[in-house]
C-alpha positions as CSV (number, residue, x, y, z in Angstrom):
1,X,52.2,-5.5,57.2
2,X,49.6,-7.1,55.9
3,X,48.6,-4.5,53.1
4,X,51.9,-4.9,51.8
5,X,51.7,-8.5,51.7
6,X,48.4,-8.1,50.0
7,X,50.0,-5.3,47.8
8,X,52.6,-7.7,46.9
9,X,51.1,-11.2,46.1
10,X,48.1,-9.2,44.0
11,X,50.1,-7.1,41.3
12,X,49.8,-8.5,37.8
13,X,52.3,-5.8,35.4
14,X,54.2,-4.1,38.0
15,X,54.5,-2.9,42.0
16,X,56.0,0.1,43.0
17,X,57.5,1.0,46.3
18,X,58.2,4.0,47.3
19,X,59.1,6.2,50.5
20,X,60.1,9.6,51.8
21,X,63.2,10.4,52.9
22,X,63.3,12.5,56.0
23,X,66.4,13.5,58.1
24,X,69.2,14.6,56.0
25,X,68.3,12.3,53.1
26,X,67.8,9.3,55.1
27,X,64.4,6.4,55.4
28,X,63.7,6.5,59.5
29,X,62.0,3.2,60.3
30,X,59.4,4.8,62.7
31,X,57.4,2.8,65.2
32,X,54.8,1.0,63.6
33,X,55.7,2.2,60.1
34,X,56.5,-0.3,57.4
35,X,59.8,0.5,57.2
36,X,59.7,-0.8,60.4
37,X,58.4,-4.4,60.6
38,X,60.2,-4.8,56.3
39,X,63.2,-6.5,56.2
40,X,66.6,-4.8,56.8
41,X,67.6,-5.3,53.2
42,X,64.6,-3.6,51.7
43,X,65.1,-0.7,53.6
44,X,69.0,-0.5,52.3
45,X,67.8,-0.7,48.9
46,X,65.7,1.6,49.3
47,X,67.8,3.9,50.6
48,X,70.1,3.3,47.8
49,X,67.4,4.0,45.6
50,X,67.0,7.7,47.3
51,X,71.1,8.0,46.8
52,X,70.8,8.2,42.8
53,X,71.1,4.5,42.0
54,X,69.7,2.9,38.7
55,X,68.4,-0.4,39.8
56,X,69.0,-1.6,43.2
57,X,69.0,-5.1,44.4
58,X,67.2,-7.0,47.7
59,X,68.4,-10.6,48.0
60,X,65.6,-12.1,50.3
61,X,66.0,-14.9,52.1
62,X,64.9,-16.8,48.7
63,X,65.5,-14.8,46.2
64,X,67.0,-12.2,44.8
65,X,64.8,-9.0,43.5
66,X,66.3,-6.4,41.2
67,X,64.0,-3.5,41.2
68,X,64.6,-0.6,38.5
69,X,64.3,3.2,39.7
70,X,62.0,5.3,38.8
71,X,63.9,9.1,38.7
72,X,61.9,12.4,39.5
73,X,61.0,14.2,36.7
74,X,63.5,16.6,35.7
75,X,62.8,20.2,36.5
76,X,62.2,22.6,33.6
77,X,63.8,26.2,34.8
78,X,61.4,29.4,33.6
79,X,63.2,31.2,30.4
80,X,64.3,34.6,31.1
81,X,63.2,35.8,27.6
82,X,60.2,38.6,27.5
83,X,57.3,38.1,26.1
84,X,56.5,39.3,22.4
85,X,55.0,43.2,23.1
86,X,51.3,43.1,22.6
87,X,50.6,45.9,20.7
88,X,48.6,48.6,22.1
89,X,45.7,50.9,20.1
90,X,44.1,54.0,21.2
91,X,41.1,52.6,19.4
92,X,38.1,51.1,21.4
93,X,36.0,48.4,19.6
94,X,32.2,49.4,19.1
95,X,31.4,46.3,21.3
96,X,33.1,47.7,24.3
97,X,32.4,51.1,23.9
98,X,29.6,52.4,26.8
99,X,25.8,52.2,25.6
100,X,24.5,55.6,24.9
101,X,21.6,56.3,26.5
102,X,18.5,59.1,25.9
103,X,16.8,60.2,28.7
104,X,13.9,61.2,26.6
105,X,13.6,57.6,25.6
106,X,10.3,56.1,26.8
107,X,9.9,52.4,27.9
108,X,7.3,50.3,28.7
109,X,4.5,47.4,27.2
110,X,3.2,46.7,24.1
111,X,0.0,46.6,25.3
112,X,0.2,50.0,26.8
113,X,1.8,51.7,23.4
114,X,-0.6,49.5,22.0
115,X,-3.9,51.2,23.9
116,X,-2.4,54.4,23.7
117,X,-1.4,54.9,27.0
118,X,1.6,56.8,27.7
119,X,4.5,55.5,30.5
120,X,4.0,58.8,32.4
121,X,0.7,58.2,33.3
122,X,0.4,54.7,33.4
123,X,3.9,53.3,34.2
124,X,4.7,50.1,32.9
125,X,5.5,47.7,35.9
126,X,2.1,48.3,37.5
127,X,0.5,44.8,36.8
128,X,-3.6,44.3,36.3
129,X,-5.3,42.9,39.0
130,X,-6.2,39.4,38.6
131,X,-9.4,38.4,37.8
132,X,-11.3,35.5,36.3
133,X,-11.0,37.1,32.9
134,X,-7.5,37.2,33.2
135,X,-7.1,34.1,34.0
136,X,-9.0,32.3,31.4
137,X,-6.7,34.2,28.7
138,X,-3.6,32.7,30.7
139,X,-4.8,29.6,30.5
140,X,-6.4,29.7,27.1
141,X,-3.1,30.8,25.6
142,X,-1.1,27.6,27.8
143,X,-3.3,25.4,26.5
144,X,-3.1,26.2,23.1
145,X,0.7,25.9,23.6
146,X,1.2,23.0,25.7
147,X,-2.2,20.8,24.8
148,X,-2.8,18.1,21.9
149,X,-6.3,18.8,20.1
150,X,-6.2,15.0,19.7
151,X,-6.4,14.7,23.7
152,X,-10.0,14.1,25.7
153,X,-11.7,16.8,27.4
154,X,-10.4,14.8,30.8
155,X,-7.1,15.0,30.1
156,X,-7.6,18.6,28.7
157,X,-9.4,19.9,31.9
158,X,-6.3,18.2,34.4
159,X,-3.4,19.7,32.5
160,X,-5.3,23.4,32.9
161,X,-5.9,23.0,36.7
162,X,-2.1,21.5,36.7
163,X,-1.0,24.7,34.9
164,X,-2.4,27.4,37.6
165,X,-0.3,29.6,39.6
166,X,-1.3,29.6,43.4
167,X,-2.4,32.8,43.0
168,X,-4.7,32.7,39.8
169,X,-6.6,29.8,41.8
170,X,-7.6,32.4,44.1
171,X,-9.4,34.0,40.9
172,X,-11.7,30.5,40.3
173,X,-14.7,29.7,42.3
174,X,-15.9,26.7,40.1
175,X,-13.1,24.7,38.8
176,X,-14.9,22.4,36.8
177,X,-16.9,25.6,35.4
178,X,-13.8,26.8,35.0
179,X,-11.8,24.4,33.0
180,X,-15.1,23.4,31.0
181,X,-15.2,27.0,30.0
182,X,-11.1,27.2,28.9
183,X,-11.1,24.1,27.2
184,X,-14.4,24.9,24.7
185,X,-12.5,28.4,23.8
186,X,-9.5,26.4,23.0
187,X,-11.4,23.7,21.0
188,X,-12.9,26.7,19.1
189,X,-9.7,27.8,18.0
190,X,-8.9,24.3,16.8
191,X,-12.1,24.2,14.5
192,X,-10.2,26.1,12.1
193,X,-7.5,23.6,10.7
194,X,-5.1,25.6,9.3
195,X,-4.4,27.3,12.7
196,X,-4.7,23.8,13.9
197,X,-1.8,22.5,11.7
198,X,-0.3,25.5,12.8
199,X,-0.4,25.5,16.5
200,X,1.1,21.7,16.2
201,X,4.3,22.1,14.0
202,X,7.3,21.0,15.3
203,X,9.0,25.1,14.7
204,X,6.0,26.6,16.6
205,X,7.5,28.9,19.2
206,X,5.1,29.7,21.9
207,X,5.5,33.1,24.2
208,X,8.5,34.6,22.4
209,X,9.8,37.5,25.1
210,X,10.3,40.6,22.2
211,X,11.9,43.7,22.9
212,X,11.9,46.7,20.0
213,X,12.3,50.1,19.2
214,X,9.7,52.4,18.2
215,X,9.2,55.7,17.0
216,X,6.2,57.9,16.5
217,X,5.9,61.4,16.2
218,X,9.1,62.4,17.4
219,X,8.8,60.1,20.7
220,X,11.0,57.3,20.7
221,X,9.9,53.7,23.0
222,X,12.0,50.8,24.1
223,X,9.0,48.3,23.8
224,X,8.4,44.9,25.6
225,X,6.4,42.0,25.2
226,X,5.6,38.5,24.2
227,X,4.4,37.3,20.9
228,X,1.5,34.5,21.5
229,X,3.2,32.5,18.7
230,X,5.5,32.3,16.0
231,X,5.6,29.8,13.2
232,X,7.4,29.5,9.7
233,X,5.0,30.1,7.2
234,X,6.2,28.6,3.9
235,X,9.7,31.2,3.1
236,X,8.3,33.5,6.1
237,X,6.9,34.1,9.3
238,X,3.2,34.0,11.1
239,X,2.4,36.4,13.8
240,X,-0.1,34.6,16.0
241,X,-1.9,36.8,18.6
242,X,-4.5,35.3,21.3
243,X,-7.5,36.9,22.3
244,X,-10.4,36.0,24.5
245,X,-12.4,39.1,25.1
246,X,-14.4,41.3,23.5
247,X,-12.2,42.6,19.9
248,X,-10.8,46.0,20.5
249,X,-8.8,48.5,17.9
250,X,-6.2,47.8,20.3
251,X,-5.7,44.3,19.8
252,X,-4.7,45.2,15.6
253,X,-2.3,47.8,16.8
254,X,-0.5,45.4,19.2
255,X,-0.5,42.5,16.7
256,X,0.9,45.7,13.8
257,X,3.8,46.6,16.1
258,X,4.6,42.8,16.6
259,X,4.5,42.4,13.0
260,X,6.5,45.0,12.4
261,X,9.5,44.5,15.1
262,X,9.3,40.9,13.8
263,X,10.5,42.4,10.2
264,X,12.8,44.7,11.7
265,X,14.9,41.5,12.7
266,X,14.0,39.4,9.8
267,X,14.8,41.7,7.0
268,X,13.7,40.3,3.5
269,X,11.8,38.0,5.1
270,X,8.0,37.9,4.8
271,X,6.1,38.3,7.8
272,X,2.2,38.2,8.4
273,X,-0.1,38.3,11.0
274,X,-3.1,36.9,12.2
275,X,-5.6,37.8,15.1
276,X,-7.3,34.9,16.8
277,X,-9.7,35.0,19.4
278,X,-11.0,32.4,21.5
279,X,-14.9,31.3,20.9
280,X,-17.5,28.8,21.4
281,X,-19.0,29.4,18.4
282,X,-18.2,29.8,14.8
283,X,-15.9,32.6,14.3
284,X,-18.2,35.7,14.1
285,X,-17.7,38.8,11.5
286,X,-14.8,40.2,11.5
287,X,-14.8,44.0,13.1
288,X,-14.6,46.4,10.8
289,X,-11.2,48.5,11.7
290,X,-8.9,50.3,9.0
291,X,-6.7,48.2,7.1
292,X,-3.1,47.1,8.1
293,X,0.2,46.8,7.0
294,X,-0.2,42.7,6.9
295,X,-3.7,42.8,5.9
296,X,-4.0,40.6,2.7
């Protein structure tokens, strides 16, 4: 009861009441239900409410309430008209048609294509062992994407121990030899400072997953990999690729296929690329190595 007081002395626009009719139509005052401690003439008009009246009227023992019914929404019945015929085509969209595959299609990673090894004999999902080397060119290319040249060797030092998978810290005995080592390849990078401009602009993409096809004599490969970085170059695209070891005729042909897939998707658009490896020093002579598609 003393809800409903509460609901009553506390609404502002309007109070509704409402209850649920139970045995053949009728409002059963059960114990302890409102319905049981309201007054008699609130339950009749309610009651009359539930009979189809309009507005129904309690006459308290003060006044007199006229309350307005609110009916149930009237029911909509279904239509019995059909549906409009949808017509129906023989014809099956290129998009849904199944994928045609070649069994005597080759698939595996750019840097295997790249050194010439074949997926027969050196199958793709075998990953290299993970070794000290390894890990510097991991973190030497997540520091070039993640790191400010403008930050201190401190700060530079932290954010490579902070970006090492459990497992590659297995690979480093001397952290601080370590990070020392990563962070003066990366500021050798940065001495150039048109890859430095480069590395910082805001449309620098950073380990861009690539997948292409690629054909050569007669043998067709579904390639994989990851471009080091890709950045708008005035009306086309760079080709960044990361190295920290020794150069190797290998590293032009991976950085050529890249360039070339890159095309392939970006018709009309020029694309170049760049080699870039990691020193301490001033960059050294170039190796001498046949000439490439992008070569200027």
């Amino acid at each position: 009861m003393r809800l409903m007081y509460v609901a009553l002395t506390r609404a502002r626009e309007r109070l509704y009441l409402s209850a649920a009719a139970q045995k053949k139509g009728r409002i059963v005052a059960g114990p302890g239900s409102l319905a049981h401690v309201s007054p008699s003439g609130l339950v009749q008009a309610m009651q009359a409410a539930l009979e189809g009246a309009a507005d129904v009227t309690w006459i308290g023992s003060d006044h007199v309430h006229r309350m307005r019914v609110c009916p149930p929404a009237a029911v909509v019945e279904p239509t019995a008209t059909e549906p409009d015929a949808v017509p129906v085509s023989d014809l099956v969209p290129l998009s849904l048609q199944p994928l045609v595959t070649h069994p005597h299609v080759q698939r595996g990673r750019v840097t295997d294509l790249a050194a010439g090894r074949h997926a027969g004999r050196h199958p793709g999902h075998v990953r290299p062992p993970i070794d000290v080397d390894l890990v510097t060119g991991r973190a030497v290319h997540r520091l070039l994407a993640r790191a400010d040249a403008d930050d201190g060797d401190a700060t530079l030092r932290a954010r490579v121990l902070a970006d090492l998978e459990p497992d590659e810290l297995l690979a480093v005995d001397e952290a601080a030899d370590f990070t020392g080592d990563v962070v003066a390849l990366v500021r050798g990078v940065w001495r150039d400072e048109t890859l430095r401009r480069a590395l910082a602009a805001p449309a620098a993409r950073f380990e861009v997953p690539i997948a292409f096809r690629h054909e050569a004599a007669g043998v067709v490969h579904v390639v994989r990999g990851t471009i080091d970085c890709l950045v708008p170059d005035g009306d086309g695209l760079l080709v960044l690729e990361f190295k920290t070891g020794q150069p190797q005729p290998s590293h032009r042909r991976q950085l050529a296929l890249y360039v070339d897939a890159v095309r392939a998707m970006a018709p009309g658009t020029g694309v170049t690329g760049q080699l870039v490896y990691a020193t301490r020093a001033e960059p050294s002579r170039p190796m001498t190595a046949p000439r490439l598609p992008f070569d200027p």
